[in-house]
C-alpha positions as YAML, in Angstrom:
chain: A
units: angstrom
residues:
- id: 1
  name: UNK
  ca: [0.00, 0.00, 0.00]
- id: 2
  name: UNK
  ca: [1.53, 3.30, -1.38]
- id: 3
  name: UNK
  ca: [0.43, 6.55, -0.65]
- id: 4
  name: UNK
  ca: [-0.91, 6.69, -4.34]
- id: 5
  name: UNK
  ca: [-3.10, 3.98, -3.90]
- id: 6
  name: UNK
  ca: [-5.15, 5.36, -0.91]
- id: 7
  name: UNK
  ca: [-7.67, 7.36, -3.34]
- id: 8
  name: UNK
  ca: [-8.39, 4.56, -5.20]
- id: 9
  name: UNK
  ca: [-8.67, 2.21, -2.22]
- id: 10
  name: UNK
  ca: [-11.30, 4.85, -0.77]
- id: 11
  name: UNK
  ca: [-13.24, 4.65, -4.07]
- id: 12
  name: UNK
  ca: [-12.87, 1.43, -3.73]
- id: 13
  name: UNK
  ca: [-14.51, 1.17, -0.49]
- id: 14
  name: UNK
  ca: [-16.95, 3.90, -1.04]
- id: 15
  name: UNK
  ca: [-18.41, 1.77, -3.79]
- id: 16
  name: UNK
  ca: [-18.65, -1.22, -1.32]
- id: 17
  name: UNK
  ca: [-20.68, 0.75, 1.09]
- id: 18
  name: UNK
  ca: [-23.30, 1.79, -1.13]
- id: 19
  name: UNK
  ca: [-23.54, -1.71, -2.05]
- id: 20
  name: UNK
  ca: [-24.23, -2.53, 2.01]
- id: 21
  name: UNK
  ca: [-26.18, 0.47, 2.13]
- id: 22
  name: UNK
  ca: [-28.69, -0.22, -1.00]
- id: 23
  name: UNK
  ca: [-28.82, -4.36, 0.52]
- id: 24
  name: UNK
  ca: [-29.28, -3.35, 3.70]
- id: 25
  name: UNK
  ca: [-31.99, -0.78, 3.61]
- id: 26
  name: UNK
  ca: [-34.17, -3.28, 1.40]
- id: 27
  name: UNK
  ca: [-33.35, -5.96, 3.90]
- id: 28
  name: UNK
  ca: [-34.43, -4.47, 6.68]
- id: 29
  name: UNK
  ca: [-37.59, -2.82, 5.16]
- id: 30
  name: UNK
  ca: [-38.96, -6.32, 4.41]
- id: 31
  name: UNK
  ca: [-37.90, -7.17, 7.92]
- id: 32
  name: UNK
  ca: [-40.02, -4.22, 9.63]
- id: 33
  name: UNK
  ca: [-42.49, -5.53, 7.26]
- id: 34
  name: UNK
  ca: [-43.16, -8.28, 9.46]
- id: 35
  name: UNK
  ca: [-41.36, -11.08, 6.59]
- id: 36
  name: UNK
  ca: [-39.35, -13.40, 7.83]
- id: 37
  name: UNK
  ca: [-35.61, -12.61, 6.96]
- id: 38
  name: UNK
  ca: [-35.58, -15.67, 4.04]
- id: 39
  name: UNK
  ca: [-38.32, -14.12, 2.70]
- id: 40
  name: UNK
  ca: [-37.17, -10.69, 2.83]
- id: 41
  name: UNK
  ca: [-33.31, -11.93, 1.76]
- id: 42
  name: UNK
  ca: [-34.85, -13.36, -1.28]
- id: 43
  name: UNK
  ca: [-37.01, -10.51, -2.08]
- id: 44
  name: UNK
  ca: [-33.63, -8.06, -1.74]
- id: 45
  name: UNK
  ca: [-31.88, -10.53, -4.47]
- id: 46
  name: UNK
  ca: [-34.45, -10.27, -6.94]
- id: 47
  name: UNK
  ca: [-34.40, -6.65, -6.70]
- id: 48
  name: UNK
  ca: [-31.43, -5.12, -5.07]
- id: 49
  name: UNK
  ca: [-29.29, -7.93, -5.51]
- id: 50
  name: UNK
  ca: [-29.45, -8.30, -9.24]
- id: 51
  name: UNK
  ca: [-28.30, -4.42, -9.47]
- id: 52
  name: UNK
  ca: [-24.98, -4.71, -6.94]
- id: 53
  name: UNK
  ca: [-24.09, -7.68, -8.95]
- id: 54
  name: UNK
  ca: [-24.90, -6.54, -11.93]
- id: 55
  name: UNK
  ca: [-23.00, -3.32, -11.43]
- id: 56
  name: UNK
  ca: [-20.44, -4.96, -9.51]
- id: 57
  name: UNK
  ca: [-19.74, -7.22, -12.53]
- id: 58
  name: UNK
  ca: [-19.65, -4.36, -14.78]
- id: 59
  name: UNK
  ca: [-17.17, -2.22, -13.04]
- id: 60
  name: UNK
  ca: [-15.04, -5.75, -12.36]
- id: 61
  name: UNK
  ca: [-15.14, -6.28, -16.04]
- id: 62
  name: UNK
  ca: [-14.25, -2.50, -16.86]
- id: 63
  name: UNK
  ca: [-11.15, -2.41, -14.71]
- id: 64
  name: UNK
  ca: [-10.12, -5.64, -15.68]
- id: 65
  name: UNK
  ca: [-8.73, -4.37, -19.00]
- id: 66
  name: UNK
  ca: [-6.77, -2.18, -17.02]
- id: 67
  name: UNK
  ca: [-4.74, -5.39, -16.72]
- id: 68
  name: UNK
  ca: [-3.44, -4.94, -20.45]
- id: 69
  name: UNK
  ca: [-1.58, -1.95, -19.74]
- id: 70
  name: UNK
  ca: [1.97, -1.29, -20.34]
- id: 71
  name: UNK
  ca: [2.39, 1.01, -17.31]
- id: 72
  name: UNK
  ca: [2.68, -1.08, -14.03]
- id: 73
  name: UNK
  ca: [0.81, 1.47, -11.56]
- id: 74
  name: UNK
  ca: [-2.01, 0.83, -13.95]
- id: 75
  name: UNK
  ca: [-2.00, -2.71, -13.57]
- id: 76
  name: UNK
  ca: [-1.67, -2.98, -10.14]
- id: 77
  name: UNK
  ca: [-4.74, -0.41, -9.43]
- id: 78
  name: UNK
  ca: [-6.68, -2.74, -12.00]
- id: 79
  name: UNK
  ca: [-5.76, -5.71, -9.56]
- id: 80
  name: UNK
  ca: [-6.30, -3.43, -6.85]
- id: 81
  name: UNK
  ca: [-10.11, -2.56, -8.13]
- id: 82
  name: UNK
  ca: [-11.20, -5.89, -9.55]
- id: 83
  name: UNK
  ca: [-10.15, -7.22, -6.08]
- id: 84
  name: UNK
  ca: [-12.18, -4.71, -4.13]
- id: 85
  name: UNK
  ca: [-15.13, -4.48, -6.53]
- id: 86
  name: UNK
  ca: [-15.80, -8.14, -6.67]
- id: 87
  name: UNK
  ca: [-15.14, -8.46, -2.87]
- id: 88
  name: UNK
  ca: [-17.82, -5.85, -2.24]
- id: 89
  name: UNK
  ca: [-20.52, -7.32, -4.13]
- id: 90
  name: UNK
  ca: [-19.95, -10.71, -2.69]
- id: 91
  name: UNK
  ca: [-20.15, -9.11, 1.28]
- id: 92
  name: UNK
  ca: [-22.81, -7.23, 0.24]
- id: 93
  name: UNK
  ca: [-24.93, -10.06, -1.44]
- id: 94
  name: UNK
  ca: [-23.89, -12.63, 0.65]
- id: 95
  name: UNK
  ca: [-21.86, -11.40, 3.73]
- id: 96
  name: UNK
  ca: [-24.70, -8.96, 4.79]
- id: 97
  name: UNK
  ca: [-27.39, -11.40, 4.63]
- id: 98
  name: UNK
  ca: [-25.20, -13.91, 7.14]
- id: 99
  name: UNK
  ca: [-24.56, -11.34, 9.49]
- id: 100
  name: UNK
  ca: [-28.32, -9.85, 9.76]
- id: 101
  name: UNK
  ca: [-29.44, -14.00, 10.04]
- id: 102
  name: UNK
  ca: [-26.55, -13.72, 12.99]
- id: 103
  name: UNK
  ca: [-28.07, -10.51, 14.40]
- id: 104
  name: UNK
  ca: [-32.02, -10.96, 14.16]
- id: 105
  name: UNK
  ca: [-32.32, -14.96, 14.93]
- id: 106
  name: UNK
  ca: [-35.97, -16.21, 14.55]
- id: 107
  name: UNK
  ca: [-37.75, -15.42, 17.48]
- id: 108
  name: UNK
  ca: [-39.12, -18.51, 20.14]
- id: 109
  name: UNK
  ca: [-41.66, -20.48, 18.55]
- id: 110
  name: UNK
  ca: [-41.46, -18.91, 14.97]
- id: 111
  name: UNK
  ca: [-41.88, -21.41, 12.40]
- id: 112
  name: UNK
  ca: [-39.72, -21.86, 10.04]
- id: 113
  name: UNK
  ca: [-40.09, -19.60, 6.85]
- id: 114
  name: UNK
  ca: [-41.42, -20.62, 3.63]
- id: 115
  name: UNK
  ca: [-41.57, -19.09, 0.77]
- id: 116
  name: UNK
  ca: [-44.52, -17.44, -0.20]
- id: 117
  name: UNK
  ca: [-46.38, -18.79, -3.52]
- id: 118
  name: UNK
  ca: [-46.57, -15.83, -5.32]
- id: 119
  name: UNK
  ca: [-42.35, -15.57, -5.19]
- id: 120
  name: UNK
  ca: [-41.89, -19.18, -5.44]
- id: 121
  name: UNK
  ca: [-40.88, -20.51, -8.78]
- id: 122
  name: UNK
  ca: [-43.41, -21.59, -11.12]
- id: 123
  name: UNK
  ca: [-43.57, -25.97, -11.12]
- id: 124
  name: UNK
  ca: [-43.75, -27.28, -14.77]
- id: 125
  name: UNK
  ca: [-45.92, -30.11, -16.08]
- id: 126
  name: UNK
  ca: [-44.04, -33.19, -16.30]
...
């Protein structure tokens, strides 16, 4: 860690948050909701999630041809980025999640959740 790669580490990291920030809020709205935190986990994903990945996956695949450069600071703040980028939306999508499960357990006597049948996938006719 150089003193020239701090601003890109803290872009780096500022992107990461708003991924937390954008999972989180969703999470937690289905939880105050009264949903059960599957429910409201799998809601997030089909919403939320799909974004931070998909964005997450774009700005991996952008710096990535950083990589190709000739100059070496260039490839090692590609490294750098694709690192941080792809670590980000994996916490957010999945590390979030497991901590909130860790935080909010199911209360005494809650059933387990299912998923309700207008989010579950459609069964096909065999």
């Amino acid at each position: 860690m150089k003193v020239a790669t701090l601003p890109v580490l803290a872009l780096a990291v500022g992107i990461g948050v708003d991924y937390g920030i954008y999972v989180y809020g969703v999470l937690m709205s289905g939880l105050k909701e009264g949903k059960s935190l599957r429910v409201a986990y799998f809601e997030t994903l089909r919403g939320t999630g799909k974004a931070v990945i998909f964005t997450g996956i774009t700005l991996a695949a952008s710096v990535s041809t950083w990589l190709l450069s000739q100059l070496q600071f260039q490839i090692d703040m590609g490294l750098l980025l694709l690192f941080m980028f792809t670590a980000n939306m994996f916490g957010a999508v999945l590390g979030l999640p497991a901590i909130a499960a860790f935080l909010f357990p199911p209360k005494p006597g809650e059933a387990p959740a299912t998923m309700p049948k207008n989010l579950a996938p459609a069964k096909t006719a065999h």
